[in-house]
N, C-alpha and C positions, 0 to 999 in steps of 0.2 A: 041345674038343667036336668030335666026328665030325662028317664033314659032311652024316649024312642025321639026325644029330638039331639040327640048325640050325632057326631059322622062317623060312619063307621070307617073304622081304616084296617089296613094289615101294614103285615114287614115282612119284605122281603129280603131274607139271610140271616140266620142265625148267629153269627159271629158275635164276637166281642160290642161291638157298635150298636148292631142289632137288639142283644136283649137289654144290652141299657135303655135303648130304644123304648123297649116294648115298657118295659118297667115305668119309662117317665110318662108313654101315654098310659097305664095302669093307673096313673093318678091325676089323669086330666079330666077335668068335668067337660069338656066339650068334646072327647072323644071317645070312640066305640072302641074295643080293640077287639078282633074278631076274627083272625088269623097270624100265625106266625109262619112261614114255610119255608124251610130247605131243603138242600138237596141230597144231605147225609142223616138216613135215620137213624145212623148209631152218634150221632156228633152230639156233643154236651151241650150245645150250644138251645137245640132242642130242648131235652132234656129238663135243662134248667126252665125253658118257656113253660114246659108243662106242668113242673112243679109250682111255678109261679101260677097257674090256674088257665093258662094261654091253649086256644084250641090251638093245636097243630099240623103240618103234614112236612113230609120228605118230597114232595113230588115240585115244590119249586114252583115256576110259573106258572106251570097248567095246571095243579091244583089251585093255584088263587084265582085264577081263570073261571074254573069249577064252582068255587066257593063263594065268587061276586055275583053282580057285580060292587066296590067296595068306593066310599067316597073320596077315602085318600088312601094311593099305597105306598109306603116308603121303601126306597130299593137301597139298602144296605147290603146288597150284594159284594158283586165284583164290576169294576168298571168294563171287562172284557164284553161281556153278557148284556151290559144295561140299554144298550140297545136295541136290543132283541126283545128287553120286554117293555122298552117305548113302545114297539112295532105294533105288539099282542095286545096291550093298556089302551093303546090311541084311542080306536074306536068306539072303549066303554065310556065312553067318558070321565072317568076315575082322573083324578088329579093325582099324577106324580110326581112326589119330593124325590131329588135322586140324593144321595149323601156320598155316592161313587167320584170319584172325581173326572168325569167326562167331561167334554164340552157340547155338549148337548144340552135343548132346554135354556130357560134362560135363566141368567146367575142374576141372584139374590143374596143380599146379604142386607138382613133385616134391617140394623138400623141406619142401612144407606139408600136402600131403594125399593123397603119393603111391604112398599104403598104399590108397586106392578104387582105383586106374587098376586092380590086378588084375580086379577085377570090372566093369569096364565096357567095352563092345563101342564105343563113340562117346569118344570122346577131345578136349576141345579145348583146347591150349596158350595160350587167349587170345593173345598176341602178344609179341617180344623185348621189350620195354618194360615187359609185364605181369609178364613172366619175371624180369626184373632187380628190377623194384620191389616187388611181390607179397611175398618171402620178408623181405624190409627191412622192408615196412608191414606184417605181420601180427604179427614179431615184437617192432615196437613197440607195437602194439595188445595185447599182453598184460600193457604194464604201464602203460598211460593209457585214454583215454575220449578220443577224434579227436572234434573237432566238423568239422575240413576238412583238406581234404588235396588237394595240387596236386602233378603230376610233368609234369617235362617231359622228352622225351628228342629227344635230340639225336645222327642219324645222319647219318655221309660220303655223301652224295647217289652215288658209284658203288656203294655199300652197296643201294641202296634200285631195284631193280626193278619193271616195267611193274607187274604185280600189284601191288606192296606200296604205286602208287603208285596205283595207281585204287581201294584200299583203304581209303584212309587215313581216308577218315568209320567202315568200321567199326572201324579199330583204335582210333580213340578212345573210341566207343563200348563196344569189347567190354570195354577194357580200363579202363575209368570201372566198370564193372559188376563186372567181378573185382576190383577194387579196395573197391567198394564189401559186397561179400558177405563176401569176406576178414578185411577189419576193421571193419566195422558201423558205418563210418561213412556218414553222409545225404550229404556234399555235397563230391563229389569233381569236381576238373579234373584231366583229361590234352591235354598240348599236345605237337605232334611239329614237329619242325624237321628240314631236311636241306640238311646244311650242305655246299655249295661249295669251302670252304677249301681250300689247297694249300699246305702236303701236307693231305693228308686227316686228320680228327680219329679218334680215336678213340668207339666208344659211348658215349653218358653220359647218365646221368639225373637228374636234382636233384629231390629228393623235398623236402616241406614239409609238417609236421602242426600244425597248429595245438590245442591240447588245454590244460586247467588240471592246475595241481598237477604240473606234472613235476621228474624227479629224475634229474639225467644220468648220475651211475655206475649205475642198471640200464638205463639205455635205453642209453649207449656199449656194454655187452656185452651186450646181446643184438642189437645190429646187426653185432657183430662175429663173432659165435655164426651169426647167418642167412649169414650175407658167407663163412661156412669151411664151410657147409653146401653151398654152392653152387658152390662152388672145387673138389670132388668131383669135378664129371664136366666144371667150366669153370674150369681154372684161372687164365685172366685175367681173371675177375670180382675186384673191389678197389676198397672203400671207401674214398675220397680225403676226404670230407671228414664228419665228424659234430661238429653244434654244437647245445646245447642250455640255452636258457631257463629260466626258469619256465614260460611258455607255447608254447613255439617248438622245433620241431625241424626244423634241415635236414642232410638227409643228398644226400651225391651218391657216386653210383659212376662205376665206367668200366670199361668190356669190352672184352678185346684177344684179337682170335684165335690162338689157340697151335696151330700144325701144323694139317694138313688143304690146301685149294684154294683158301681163300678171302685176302686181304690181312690184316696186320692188325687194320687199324682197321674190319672187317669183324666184330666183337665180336656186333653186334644178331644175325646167322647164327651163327656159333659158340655164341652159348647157346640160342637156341632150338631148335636140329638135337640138340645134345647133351643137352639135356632129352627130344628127342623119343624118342633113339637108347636114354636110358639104361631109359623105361619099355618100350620093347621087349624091350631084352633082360629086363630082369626078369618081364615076359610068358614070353620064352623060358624061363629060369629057373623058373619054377610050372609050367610045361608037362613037363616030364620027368617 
């Protein structure tokens, strides 16, 4: 693709999330990248953009404000804020990805329902947890009746940045809620752990549906159906463990990051950016 029919996008927030971010559109053919901005100009997180070749600014919303207007901006911020720059975004018509975990915008999660993002100017990812578990639990919600359903996931604590730490009430939240809309079930727990370990673990999530009448040869392939749906644009997503009862299923995955900025066991960034990156480009994509 030429480079003036690209879309041009920015990121906003510099964090950990962020310049993986920047780096996976850095090697997308359908995307501009054409701002980074936050709000610490002495933060590494900068820094690192600039040496990657990334124009920059400290000045946060209202230099991208300045700088547009932009076709896609992605808000790796903080959930607190992201708000505030739907409000400033709305107007431009800029399409915003949010990767915060708000309930704001509407939740997508690409390979279940990510045939709407075309048409929607507000975007929100729920959260790497929601990403991982989401396409597991809806496609076993097609062949049972969930009365509950527990997940918990478990990131490398150098994984998990300032934001995603002063977050962590809405990520349970938001992601109890996509969970719940997803597969029509009432009574859902998400639990988040960050784990210290050394070496560092990789992402993982152990999912639990509690449901009558089940039957494990359609519930095994269709987790394994969602699990190659999602290996698309992450290919270290990988179903380690599926066990099924009459009444019981638990499944656990694990995300390993493949190329890009981030480590390894940096799995929870790798599928959330690449979820984020892939309905971009297919924005790009309908825009020609």
């Amino acid at each position: 693709m030429a480079a003036d029919e690209r879309r041009s996008v920015a990121v906003l927030g510099a964090g950990l999330i962020g310049i993986d971010l920047a780096d996976k559109i850095q090697r997308s053919k359908g995307l501009d990248l054409r701002l980074v901005a936050g709000r610490n100009r002495e933060s590494r997180g900068l820094a690192r953009a600039a040496e990657m070749g990334c124009a920059t600014s400290s000045g946060g919303i209202a230099s991208l404000l300045k700088s547009g207007p932009f076709d896609v901006v992605f808000d790796a911020s903080n959930a607190d804020v992201h708000a505030d720059h739907w409000a400033a975004l709305r107007e431009t018509g800029t399409t915003l990805i949010d990767l915060t975990p708000t309930q704001l915008g509407t939740v997508i999660v690409p390979t279940v329902n990510g045939g709407q993002a075309a048409a929607c100017q507000h975007i929100n990812l729920v959260s790497c947890g929601g990403q991982a578990a989401v396409p597991i639990l809806h496609a076993v919600a097609q062949h049972c009746t969930p009365t509950y359903i527990e997940v918990v996931s478990t990131a490398a604590s150098p994984s998990a940045g300032r934001a995603t730490r002063l977050n962590l009430d809405q990520y349970i939240a938001t992601t109890q809620a996509a969970i719940r809309s997803f597969t029509g079930t009432p009574e859902v727990k998400v639990m988040a752990n960050l784990s210290p370990a050394r070496p560092a673990p990789a992402f993982r999530v152990a999912m639990t549906v509690l449901a009558p009448g089940l039957r494990p040869g359609p519930i095994g392939a269709a987790v394994a159906s969602a699990a190659e749906e999602v290996q698309a644009f992450t290919p270290g997503f990988a179903v380690t463990s599926v066990v099924v009862t009459d009444s019981r299923i638990s499944v656990a995955v694990e995300v390993t990051a493949t190329g890009g900025r981030v480590p390894r066991y940096a799995g929870n960034l790798d599928l959330i950016n690449g979820a984020a990156v892939l309905l971009a480009e297919q924005h790009a994509a309908l825009s020609r």
